[in-house]
LUMSE-167136 format. One record per residue (C-alpha): residue number from 1; residue in one letter; x, y, z negated. Coordinates in Angstrom, 3 decimals. Layout:
pos | code | c1 | c2 | c3
NUM | A | X | Y | Z
...
***
This chain:
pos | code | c1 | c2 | c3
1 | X | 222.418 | -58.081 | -222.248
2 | X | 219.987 | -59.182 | -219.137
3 | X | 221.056 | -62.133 | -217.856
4 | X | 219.672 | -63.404 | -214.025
5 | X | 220.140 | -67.205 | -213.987
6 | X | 219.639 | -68.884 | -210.390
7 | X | 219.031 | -72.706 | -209.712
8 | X | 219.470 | -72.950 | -206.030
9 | X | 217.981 | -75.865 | -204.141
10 | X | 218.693 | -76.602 | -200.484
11 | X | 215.320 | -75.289 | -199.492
12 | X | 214.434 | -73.265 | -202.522
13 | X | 215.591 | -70.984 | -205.389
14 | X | 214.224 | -71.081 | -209.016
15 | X | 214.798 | -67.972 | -211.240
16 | X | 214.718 | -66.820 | -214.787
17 | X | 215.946 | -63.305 | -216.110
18 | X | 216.517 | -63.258 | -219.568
19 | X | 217.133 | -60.276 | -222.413
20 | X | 218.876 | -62.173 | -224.497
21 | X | 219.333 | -59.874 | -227.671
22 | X | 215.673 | -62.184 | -228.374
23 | X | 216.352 | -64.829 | -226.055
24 | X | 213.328 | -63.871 | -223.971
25 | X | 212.469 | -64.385 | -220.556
26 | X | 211.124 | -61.388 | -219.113
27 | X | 210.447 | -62.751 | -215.711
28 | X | 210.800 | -65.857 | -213.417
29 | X | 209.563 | -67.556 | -210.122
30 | X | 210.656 | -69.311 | -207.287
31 | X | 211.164 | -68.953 | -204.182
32 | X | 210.178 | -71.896 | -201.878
33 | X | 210.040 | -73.189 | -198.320
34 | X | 213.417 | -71.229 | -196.820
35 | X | 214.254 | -71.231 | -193.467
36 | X | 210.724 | -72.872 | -192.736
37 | X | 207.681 | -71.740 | -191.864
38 | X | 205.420 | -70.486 | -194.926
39 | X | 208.270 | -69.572 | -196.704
40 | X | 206.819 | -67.432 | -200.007
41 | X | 207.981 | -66.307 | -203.522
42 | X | 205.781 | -66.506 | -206.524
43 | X | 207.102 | -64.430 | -209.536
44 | X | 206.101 | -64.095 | -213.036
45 | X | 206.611 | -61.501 | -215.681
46 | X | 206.646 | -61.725 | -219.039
47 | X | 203.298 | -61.076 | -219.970
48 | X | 201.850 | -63.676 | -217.670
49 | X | 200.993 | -61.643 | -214.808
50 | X | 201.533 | -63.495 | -211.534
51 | X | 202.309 | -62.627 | -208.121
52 | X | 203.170 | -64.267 | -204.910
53 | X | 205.208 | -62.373 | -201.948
54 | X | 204.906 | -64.280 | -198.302
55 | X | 207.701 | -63.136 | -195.818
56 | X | 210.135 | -64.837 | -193.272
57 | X | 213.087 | -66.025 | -195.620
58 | X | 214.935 | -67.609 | -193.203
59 | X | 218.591 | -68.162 | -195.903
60 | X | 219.439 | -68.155 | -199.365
61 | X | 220.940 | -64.462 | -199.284
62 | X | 217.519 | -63.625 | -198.235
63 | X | 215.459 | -64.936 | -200.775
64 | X | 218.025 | -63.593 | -203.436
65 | X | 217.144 | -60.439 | -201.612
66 | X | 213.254 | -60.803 | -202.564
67 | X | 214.035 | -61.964 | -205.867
68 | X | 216.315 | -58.733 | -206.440
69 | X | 213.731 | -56.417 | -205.088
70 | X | 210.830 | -57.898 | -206.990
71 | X | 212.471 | -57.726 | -210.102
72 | X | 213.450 | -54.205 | -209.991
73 | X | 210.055 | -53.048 | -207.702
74 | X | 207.840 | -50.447 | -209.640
75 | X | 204.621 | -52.106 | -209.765
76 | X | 205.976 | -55.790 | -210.301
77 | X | 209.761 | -55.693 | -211.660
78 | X | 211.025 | -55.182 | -215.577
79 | X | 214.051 | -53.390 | -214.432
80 | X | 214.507 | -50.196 | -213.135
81 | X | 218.034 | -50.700 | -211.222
82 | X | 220.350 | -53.738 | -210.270
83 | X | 222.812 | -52.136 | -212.349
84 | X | 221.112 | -53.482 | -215.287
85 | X | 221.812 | -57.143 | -214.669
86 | X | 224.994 | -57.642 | -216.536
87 | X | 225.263 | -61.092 | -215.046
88 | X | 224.218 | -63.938 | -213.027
89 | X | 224.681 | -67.450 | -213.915
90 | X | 224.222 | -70.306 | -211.423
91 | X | 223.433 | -73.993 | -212.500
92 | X | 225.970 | -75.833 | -210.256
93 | X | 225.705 | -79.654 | -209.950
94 | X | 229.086 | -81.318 | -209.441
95 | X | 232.210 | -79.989 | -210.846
96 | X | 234.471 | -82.790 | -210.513
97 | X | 237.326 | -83.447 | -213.524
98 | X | 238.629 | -79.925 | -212.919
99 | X | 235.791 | -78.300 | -214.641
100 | X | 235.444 | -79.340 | -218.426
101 | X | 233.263 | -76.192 | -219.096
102 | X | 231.586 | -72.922 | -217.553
103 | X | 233.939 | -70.505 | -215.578
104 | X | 233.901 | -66.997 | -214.017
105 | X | 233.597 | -66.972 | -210.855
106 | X | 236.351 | -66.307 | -208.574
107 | X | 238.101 | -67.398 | -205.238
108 | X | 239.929 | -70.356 | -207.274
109 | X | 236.383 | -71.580 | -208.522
110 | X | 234.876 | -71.356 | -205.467
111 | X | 237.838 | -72.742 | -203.200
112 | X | 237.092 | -75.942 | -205.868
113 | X | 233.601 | -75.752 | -205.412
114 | X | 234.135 | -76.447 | -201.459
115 | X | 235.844 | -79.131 | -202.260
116 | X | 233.408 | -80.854 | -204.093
117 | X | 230.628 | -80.927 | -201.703
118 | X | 231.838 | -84.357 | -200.344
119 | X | 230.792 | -85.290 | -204.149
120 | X | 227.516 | -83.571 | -204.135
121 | X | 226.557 | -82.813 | -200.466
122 | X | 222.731 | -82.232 | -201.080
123 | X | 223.492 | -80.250 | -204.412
124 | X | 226.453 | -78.374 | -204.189
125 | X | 226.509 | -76.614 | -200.760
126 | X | 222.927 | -74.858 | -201.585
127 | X | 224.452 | -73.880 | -205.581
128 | X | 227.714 | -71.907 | -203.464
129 | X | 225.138 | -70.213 | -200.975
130 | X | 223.479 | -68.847 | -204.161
131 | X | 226.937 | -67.815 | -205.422
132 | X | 227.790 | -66.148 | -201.858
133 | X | 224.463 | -64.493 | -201.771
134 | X | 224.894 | -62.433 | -205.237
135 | X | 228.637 | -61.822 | -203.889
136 | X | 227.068 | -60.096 | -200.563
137 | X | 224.214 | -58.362 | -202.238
138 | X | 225.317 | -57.047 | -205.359
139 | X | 229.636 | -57.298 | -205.490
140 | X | 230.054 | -55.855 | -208.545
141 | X | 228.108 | -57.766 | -211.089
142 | X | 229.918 | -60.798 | -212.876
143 | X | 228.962 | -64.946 | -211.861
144 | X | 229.355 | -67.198 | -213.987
145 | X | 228.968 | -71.404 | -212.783
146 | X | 227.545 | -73.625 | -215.242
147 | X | 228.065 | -77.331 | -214.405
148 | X | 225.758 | -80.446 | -215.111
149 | X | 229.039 | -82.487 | -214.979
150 | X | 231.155 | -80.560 | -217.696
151 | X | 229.173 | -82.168 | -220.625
152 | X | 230.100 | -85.471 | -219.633
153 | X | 234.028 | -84.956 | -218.966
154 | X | 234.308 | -86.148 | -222.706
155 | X | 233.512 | -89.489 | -221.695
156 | X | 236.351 | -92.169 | -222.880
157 | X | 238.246 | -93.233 | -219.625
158 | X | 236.963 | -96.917 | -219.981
159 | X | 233.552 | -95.547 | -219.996
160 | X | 233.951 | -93.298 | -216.624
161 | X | 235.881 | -95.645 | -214.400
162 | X | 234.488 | -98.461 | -212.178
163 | X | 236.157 | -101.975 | -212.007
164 | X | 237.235 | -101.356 | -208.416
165 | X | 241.028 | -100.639 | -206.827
166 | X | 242.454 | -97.997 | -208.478
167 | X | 243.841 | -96.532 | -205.580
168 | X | 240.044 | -95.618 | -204.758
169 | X | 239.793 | -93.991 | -207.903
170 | X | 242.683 | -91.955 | -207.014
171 | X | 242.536 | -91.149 | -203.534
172 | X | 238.672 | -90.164 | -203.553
173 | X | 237.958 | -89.654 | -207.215
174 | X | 235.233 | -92.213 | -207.463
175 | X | 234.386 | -92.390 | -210.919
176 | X | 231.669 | -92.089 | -213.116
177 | X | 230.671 | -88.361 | -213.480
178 | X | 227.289 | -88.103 | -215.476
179 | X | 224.334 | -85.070 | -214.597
180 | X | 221.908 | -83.496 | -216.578
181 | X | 224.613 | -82.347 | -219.045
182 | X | 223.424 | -79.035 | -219.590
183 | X | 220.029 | -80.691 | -221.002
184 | X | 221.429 | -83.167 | -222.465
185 | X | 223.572 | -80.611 | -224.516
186 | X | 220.643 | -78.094 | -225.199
187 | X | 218.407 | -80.924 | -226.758
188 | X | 220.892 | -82.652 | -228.668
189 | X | 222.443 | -79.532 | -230.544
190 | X | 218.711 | -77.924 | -230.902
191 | X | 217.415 | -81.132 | -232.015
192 | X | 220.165 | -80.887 | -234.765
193 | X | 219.465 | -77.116 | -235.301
194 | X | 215.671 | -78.040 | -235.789
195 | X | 217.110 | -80.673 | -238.630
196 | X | 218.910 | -78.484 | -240.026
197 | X | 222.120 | -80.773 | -239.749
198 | X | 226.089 | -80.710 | -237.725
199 | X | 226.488 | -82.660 | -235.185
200 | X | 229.526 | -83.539 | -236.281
201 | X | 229.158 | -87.571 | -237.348
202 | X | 225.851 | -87.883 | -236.047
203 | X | 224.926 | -90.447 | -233.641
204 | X | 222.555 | -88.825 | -230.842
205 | X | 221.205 | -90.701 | -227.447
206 | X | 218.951 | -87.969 | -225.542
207 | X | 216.558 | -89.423 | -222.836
208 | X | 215.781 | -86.934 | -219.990
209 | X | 213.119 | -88.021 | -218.066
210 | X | 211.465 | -86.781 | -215.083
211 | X | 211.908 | -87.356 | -211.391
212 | X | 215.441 | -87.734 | -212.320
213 | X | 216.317 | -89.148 | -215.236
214 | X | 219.191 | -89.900 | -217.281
215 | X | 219.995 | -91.411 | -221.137
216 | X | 223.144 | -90.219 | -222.640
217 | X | 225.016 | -91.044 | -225.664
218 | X | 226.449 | -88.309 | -228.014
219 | X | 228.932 | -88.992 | -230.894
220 | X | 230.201 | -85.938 | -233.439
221 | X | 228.392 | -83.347 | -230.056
222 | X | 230.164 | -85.117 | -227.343
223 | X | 229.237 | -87.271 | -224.918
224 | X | 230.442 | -90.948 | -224.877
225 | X | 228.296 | -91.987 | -221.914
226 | X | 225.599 | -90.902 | -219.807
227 | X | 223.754 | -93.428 | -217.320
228 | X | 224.321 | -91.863 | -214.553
229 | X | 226.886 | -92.347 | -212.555
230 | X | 229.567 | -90.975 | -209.347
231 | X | 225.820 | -90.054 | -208.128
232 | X | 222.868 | -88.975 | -209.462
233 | X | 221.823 | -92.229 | -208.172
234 | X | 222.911 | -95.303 | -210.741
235 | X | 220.986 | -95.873 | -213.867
236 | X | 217.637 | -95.708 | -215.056
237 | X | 214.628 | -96.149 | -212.456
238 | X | 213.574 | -92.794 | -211.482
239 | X | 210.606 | -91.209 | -209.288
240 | X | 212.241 | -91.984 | -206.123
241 | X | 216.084 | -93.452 | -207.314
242 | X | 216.189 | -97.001 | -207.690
243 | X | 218.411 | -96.338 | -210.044
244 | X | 220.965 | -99.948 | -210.885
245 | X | 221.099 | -102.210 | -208.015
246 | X | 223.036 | -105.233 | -207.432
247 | X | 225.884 | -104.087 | -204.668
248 | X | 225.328 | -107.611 | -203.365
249 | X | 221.611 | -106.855 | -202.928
250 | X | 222.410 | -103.350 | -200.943
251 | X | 224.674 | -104.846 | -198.690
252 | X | 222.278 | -108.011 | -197.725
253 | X | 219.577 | -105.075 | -197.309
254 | X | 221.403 | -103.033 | -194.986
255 | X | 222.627 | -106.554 | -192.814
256 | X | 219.007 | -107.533 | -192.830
257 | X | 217.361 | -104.346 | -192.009
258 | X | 220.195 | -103.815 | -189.836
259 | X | 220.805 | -99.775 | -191.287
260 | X | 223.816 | -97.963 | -191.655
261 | X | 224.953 | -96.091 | -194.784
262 | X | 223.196 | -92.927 | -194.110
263 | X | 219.725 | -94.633 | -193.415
264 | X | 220.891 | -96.932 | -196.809
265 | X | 221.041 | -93.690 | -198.889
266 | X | 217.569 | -92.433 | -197.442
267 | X | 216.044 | -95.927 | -198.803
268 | X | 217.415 | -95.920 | -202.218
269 | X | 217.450 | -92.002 | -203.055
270 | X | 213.852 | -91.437 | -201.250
271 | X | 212.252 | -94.340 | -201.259
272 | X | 212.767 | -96.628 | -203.837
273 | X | 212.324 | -95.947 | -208.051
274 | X | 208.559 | -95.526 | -209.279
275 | X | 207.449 | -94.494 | -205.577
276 | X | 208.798 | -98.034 | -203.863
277 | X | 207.608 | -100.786 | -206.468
278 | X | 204.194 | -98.678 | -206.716
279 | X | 203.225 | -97.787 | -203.122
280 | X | 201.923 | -94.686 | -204.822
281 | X | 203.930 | -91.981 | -205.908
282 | X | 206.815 | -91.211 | -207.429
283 | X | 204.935 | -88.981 | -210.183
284 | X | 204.367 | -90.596 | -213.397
285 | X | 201.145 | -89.207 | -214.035
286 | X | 200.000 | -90.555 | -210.480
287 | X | 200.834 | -93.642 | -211.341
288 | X | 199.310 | -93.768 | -214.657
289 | X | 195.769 | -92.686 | -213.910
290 | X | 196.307 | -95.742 | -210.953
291 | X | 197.329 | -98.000 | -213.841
292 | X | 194.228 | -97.041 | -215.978
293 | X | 191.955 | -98.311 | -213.469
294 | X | 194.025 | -101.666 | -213.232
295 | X | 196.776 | -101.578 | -209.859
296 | X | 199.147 | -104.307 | -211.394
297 | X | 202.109 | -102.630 | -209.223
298 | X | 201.424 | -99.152 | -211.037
299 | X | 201.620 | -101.216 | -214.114
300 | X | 204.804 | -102.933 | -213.362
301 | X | 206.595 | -99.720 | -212.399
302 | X | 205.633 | -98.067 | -215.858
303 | X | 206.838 | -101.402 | -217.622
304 | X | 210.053 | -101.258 | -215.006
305 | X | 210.734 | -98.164 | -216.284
306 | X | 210.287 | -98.215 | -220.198
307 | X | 212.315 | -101.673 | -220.025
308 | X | 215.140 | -99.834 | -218.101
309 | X | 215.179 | -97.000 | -220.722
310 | X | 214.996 | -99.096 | -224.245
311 | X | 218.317 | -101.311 | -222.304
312 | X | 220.222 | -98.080 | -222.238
313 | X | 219.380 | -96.958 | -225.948
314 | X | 220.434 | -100.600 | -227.143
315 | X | 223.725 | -100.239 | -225.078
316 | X | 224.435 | -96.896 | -226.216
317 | X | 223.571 | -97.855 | -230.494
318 | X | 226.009 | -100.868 | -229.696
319 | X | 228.666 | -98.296 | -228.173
320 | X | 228.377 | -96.154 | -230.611
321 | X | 228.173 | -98.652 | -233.722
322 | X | 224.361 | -97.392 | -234.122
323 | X | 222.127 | -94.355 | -233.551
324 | X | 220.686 | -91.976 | -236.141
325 | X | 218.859 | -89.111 | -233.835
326 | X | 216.638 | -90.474 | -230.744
327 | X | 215.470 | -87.360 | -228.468
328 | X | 212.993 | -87.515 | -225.524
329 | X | 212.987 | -84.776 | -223.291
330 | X | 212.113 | -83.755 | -219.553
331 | X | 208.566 | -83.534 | -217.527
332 | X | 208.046 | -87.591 | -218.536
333 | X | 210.083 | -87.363 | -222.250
334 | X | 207.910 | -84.770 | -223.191
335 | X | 204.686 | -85.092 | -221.942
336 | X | 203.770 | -89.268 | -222.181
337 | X | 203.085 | -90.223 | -225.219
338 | X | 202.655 | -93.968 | -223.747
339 | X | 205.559 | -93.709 | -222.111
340 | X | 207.598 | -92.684 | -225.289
341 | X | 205.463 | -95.141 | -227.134
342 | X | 206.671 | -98.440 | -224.377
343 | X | 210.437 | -97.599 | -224.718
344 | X | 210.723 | -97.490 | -228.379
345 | X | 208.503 | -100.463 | -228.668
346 | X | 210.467 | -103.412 | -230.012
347 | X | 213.508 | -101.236 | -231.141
348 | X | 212.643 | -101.292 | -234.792
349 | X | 216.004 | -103.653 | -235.193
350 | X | 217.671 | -100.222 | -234.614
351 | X | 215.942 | -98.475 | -237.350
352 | X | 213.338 | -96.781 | -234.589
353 | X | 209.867 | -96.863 | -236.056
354 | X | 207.272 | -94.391 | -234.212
355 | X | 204.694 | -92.444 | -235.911
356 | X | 201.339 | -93.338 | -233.357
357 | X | 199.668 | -90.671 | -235.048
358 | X | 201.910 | -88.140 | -234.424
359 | X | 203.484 | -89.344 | -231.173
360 | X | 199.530 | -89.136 | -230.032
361 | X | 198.417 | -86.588 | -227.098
362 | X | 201.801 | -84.913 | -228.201
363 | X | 202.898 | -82.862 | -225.234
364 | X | 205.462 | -79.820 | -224.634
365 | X | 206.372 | -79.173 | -228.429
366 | X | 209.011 | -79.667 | -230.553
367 | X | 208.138 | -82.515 | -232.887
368 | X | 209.330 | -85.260 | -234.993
369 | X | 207.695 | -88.239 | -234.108
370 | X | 209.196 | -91.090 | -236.186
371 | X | 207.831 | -92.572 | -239.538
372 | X | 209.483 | -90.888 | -242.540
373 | X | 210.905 | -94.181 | -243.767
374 | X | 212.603 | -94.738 | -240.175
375 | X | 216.220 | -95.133 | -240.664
376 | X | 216.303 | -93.153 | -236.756
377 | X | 214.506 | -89.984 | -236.053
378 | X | 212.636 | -89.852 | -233.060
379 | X | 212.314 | -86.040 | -231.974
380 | X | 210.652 | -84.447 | -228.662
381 | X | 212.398 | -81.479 | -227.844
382 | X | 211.476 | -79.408 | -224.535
383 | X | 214.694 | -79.010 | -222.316
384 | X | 215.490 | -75.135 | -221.777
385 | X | 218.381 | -75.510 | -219.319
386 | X | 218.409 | -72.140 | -218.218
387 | X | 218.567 | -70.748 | -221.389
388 | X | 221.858 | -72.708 | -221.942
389 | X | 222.840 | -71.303 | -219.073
390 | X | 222.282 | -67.626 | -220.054
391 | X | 223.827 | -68.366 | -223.465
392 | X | 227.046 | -69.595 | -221.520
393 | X | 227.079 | -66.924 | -218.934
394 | X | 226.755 | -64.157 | -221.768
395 | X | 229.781 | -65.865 | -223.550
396 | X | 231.906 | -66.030 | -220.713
397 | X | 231.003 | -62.525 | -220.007
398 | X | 232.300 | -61.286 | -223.603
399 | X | 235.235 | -62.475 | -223.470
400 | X | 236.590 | -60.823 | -220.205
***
């Protein structure tokens, strides 16, 4: 079965098309810059060979339309007709408390999906056009939408709900929803694959972190919590997220700098996190090298952000009643070893006791990184979201 899984951005569209009788990817790419000027897509087949199309790609249906024809061209594709997709399946940011898991697409899905935009506004609205374009371009073949939310609609109600009026909570559904579950969920049951162990009565907190990032705690494979929040926007400090503020301290902002709510969102979502208390940049490595060389604000945003990261893993051993598996994944999880190194610093009371040898220049790889005496294994496992999402997609599939 060859599976085309689509991750549709408001300007851009990443891509991977997987066989998955060996769980291979026999071609990806992106297509960036739509509706702008320079607008390009740069594809990639399986055995490394690269190539880059430039064209006017003015919508989403139009890109899908280069991806399509590159992937089935002569010279650069792996397929020789469309008819041998058996399915697409579309990584779909917010799907409220109706969606617990992935669904076939169909009018009722997608009349829900409208719906939720007011939840996800920058996220969901490009994820449907992606949905739309496969509709208009090739009818016939099956959608499936995989939701970052889903993983998280296990959380206990006391966990999800904020202490405001209820009435909020029930008139507009603000709540605490939780992203990144599809990682989350691909790390934590690989990581237990890898170990050779169930799930079931294992303690798990997964740490995915990147530009957004996002700690969540999993109990017997389910999650319990997640630290983020009705947005993408509450918990740990991210590249450009501040991540936990004070409500008080948003509201004095926005009275001082005398800003409405849109211009409020702009500050916190775009310009705050890593890239505000640096000056820099909101990419870790960036801010690193600038650390190296002694810039005491690069430094405080790397301690900032450990500190913010080991507070979540102690909340989330104390929710659980302790923590026996500790995984680090995403573009930061994977690839720092300092960074790993900071947040598990000074959580040896938990049982956490890194390996510096092995935790060393450690980048991209499946690992164990803890000491074999450590009561908690510390793992790195390399997020493969899209595979989950061809996995899901091809089960779905079956069973129609």
């Amino acid at each position: 079965m060859k599976i085309l899984v689509l991750n549709c951005g408001s300007s851009s569209i990443k891509y991977q098309f997987f066989s998955l009788e060996n769980s291979a990817v026999i071609a990806k790419g992106i297509v960036e810059k739509i509706g702008m000027k320079g607008s390009f897509l740069k594809h990639e087949k399986e055995d490394g060979q690269k190539v880059m199309f430039e064209g006017e790609i003015l919508d989403h249906k139009i890109g899908i339309e280069y991806i399509l024809g590159v992937l089935s061209s002569a010279k650069h594709g792996c397929i020789k007709t469309l008819e041998e997709i058996s399915a697409v399946g579309h990584r779909v940011v917010h799907g409220g408390e109706l969606f617990t898991e992935s669904k076939l697409v169909n009018e009722e899905v997608i009349d829900a999906l409208e719906k939720y935009t007011e939840l996800a506004p920058l996220h969901n609205p490009p994820n449907l056009k992606g949905i739309y374009g496969i509709r208009a371009l090739i009818p016939s073949i099956p959608q499936v939408a995989v939701f970052d939310t889903a993983f998280h609609t296990t959380m206990p109600k006391h966990a999800y709900m904020y202490a405001i009026p209820y009435a909020l909570y029930k008139k507009y559904g603000i709540r605490r929803y939780g992203f990144h579950g599809t990682s989350h969920r691909y790390v934590s049951a690989r990581a237990c694959e890898i170990l050779g162990v169930s799930s079931k009565g294992m303690k798990i907190i997964t740490c995915h972190l990147g530009n957004g990032a996002s700690v969540c705690a999993i109990k017997d494979g389910i999650s319990v919590d997640t630290s983020m929040g009705f947005t993408p926007l509450e918990g740990l400090v991210m590249g450009s997220r501040s991540g936990d503020v004070d409500m008080g301290a948003v509201t004095y902002i926005m009275d001082k700098e005398k800003i409405g709510t849109k211009s409020a969102s702009i500050l916190f979502n775009k310009h705050s996190g890593l890239l505000g208390i640096s000056g820099i940049s909101s990419d870790m490595r960036e801010i690193r090298e600038a650390a190296n060389k002694g810039d005491e604000r690069c430094l405080l945003a790397i301690k900032m952000f450990d500190y913010r990261v080991k507070k979540y893993i102690g909340s989330y051993a104390a929710a659980m009643g302790g923590v026996d598996l500790l995984i680090f994944t995403g573009g930061v999880g994977e690839n720092s070893d300092t960074n790993r190194s900071g947040i598990c610093d000074g959580l040896e009371f938990l049982g956490v006791e890194l390996d510096e040898q092995l935790n060393a220049g450690l980048r991209g790889i499946e690992s164990t990184i803890s000491k074999k005496e450590g009561r908690v294994k510390v793992m790195v496992v390399p997020t493969n979201e899209e595979l989950m999402i061809a996995i899901d997609t091809q089960r779905i599939i079956a069973e129609m």
